[in-house]
C-alpha positions in Angstrom: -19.9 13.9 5.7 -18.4 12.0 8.5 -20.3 9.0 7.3 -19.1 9.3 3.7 -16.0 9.4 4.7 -15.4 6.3 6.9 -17.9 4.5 4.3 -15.3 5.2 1.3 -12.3 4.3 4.2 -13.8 1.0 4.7 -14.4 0.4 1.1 -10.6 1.2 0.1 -9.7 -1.2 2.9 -11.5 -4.1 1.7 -10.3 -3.2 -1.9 -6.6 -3.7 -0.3 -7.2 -6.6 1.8 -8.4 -8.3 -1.3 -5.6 -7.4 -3.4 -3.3 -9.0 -0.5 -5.3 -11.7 -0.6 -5.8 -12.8 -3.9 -1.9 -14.0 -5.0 -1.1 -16.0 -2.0 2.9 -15.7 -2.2 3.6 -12.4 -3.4 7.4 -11.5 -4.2 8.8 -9.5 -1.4 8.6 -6.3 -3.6 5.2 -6.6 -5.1 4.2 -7.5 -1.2 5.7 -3.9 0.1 4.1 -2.3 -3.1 0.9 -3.7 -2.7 0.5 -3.0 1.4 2.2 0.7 0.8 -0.4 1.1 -2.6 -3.4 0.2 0.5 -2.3 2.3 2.7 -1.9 5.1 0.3 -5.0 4.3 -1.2 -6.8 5.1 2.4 -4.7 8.1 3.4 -5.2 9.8 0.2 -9.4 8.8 0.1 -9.1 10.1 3.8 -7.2 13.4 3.1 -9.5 14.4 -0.2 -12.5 13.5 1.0 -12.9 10.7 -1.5 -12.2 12.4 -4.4 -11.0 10.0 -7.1 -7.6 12.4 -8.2 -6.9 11.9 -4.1 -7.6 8.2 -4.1 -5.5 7.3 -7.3 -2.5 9.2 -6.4 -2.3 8.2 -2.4 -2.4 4.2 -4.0 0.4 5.4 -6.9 2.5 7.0 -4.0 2.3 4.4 -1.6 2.8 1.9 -3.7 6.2 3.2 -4.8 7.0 4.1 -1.9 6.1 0.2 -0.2 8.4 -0.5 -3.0 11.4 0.5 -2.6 10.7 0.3 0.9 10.7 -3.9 0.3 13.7 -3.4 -1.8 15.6 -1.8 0.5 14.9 -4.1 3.3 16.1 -7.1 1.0 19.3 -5.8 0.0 19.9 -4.9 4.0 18.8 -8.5 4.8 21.2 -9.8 2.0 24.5 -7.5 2.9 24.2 -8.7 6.7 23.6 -12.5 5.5 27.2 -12.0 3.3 29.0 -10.5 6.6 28.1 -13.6 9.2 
């Protein structure tokens, strides 16, 4: 079970590590969504056991969620750019 588990783990990191890696120069948004979607993806294979309902919605979560994330940390980035 253990085995399983950390085998699927590994496989969802790789999966993510080669989605970061493929577009070299992301946009700042699609970077958050794409590091948030890896993440998710592992927490949710790691929570359900692998179970492809688990997997899926961890990587839908966390990628909206590494979203607006980025987005936020743009627009704070902008605002204390305009104030110096």
């Amino acid at each position: 079970m253990l085995h399983s588990r950390l085998t699927t783990l590994f496989a969802c990191s790789l999966i993510a590590l080669a989605a970061l890696l493929a577009q070299p120069t992301p946009a700042e948004a699609q970077r958050g969504a794409l590091i948030g979607g890896g993440i998710g993806l592992g927490v949710g294979a790691a929570v359900t056991r692998g179970s492809a309902a688990g997997v899926i919605g961890g990587a839908l979560i966390g990628g909206v969620v590494g979203n607006q994330i980025e987005k936020d940390n743009r627009r704070r980035r902008r605002n204390d750019n305009r104030y110096r």
